[in-house]
N, C-alpha and C positions, 0 to 999 in steps of 0.2 A: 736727843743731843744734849749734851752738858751744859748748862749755863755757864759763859764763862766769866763775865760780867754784869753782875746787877746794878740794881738802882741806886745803892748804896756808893758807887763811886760816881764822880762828876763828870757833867759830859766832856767835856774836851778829854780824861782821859779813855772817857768811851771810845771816843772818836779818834784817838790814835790808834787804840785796839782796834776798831772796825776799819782803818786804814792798813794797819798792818794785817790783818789775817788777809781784805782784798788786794793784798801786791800778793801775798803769800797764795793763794788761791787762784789769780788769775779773774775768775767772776763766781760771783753766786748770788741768788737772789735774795731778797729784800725779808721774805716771807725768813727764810735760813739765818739772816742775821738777826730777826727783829726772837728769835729761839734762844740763838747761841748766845745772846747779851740780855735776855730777860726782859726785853722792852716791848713797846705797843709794835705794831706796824708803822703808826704815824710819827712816833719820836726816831724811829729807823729813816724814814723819809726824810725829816727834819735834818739829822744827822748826817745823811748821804748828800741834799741840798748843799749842806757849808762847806761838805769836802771836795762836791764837785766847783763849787767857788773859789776853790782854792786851788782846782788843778791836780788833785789828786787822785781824784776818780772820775769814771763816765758813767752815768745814768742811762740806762736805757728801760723798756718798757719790761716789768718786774723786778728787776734787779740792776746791778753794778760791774763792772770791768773794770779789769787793771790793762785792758786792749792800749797798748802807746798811741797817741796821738803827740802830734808835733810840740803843741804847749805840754804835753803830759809828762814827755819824756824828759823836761826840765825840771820837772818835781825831784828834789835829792828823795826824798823819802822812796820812790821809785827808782832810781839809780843807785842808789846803796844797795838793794836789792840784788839789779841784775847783773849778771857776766862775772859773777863773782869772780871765780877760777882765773876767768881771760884775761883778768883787772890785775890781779895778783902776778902772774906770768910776765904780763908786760911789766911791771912794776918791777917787778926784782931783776930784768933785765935795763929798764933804764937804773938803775939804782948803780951801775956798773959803769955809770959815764960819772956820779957825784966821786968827788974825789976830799978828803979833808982840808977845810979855809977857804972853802968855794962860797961863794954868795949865790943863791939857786931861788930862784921864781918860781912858785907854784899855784895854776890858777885854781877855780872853783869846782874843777870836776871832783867825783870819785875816784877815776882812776888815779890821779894825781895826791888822792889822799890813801891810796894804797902803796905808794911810793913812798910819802911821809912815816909810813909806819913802820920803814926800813931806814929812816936817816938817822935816827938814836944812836945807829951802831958805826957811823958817818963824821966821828967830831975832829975840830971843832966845825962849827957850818953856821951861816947866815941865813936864815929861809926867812923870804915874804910870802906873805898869801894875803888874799881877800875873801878865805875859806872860811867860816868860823869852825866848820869840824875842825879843819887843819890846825886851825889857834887853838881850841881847846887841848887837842891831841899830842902837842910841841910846848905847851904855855909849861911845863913844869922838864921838859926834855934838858936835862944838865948837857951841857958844851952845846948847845941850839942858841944861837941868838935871832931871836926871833921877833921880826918885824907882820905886823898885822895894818895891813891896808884897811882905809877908813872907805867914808863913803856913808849911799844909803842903804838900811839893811834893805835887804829882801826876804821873806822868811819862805820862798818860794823854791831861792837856790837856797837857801842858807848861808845866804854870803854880803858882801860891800860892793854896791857897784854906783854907777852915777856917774858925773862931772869929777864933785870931788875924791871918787878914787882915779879916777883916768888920770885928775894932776898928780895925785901922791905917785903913782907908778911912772910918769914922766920923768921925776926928779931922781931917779934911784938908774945905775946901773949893773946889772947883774952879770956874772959867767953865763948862770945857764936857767933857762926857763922850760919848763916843763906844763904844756896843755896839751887838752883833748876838747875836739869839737864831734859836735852831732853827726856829722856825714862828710864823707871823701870820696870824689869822684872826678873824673876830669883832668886832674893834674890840680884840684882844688880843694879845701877844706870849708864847709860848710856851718852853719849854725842857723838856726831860724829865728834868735831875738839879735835887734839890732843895740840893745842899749848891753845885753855880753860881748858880742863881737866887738865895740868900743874900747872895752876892758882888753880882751885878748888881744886884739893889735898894739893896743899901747903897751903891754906886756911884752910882744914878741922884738919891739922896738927897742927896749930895755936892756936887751940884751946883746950878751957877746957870740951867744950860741943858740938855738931855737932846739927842741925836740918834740915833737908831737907822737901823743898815744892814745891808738886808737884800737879797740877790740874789733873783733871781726865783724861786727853788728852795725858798725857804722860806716864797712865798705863798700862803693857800687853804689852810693845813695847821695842825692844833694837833699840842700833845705836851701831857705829864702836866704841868707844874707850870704855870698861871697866871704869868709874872715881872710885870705891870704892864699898864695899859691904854695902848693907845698915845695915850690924851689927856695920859700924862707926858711926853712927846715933845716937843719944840718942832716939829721935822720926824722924817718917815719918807725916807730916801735909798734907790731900788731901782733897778735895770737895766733896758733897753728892752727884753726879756725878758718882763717881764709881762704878763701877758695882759689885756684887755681887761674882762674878768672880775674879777679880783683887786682892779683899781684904783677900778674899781666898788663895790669894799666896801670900799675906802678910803675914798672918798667916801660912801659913805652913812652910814661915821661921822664923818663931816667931818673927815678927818686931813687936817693939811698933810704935802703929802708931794712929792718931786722925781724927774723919771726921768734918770737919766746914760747917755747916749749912749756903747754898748758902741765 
């Protein structure tokens, strides 16, 4: 196998490469990466150690997974990743509710930064986030005025969260807010960290209109915290993805809700 990485670059950029080949790969062992990056076995170990600290990966007995676990799937680095396609579909179908001189909420997920990369064409527009992708990817968007919620970083979501974003989002009213949570099921929308479901409700609060978008991946599933009943919603936006099933109990809590053609 190709070296693709020597010793000559530094490890933290190692160790994005060794993070992104394992989202890209799924799993492989320890022995395969300490080849493909020209390193010992034990600087491999070393390197998998701080990422699995981070949330990024899972360790197991010879090697590494990008298997989701409930902390895992909060890693952007792994959500940037997945659903691509689903992320997009749904995106360019909510992008059909923004209308030009809206003031529009956008929380920390991906899906809601695939939506952002349809508002350029959207002006003029007010967009908050406590995304930093979002801020980066808007910070130069001519007719975007663009507000960036504070707070403490996370470098986990890649975003603002804390006390002092929940105030900043308190004092701001919005048209329309646009999240996505971990799991929907029940006639409920789910998330398993309690200090983002903080953020998100005070977001949904904010607002005039709620939308939530959710890929087919996170229906049929709860996690730990409660964030809202999807009767705060105006719509539910999901992917042709769904099963049959799912939409099912959409319906039988009477959600409005929309499928966008992958």
């Amino acid at each position: 196998m190709t070296k693709e990485i020597n010793g000559r670059r530094g490890p933290d950029a190692r160790r994005r490469a060794i993070a992104d080949h394992v989202l890209s790969a799924g799993s492989v062992t320890a022995g395969d990466l300490a080849e493909r990056f020209g390193v010992s076995l034990m600087t491999i170990h070393r390197d998998l150690d701080d990422l699995e600290r981070q949330g990024i990966v899972r360790k197991y007995r010879g090697g590494v997974t990008a298997q989701p676990s409930g902390v895992f799937e909060s890693n952007v680095a792994y959500r940037m990743k997945s659903m691509r396609p689903a992320k997009d579909a749904i995106a360019a179908k909510a992008a059909e509710l923004v209308e030009p001189g809206m003031a529009v909420m956008l929380d920390d997920s991906t899906t809601t930064l695939a939506l952002a990369r349809r508002l350029g064409g959207i002006t003029p527009l007010t967009v908050v986030t406590n995304f930093l992708e979002t801020t980066n990817l808007l910070a130069r968007e001519r007719g975007i005025r663009l507000m960036a919620l504070g707070g403490e970083y996370d470098p986990l979501h890649d975003s603002f969260l804390g006390v002092p974003c929940v105030d900043a989002v308190t004092s701001l009213h919005v048209d329309l807010c646009f999240v996505s949570t971990s799991a929907v099921s029940g006639g409920f929308a789910y998330h398993q960290e309690q200090h983002i479901v903080s953020v998100k409700r005070a977001m949904l609060d904010a607002a005039a209109r709620n939308v939530l978008l959710v890929d087919h991946s996170k229906l049929g599933r709860v996690a730990l915290h409660r964030v809202a009943p999807l009767s705060a919603f105006e719509r539910v936006i999901v992917d042709d993805g769904a099963s049959a099933e799912v939409l099912r109990d959409l319906d039988e809590h009477k959600v409005a809700y929309e499928v966008a053609a992958t």
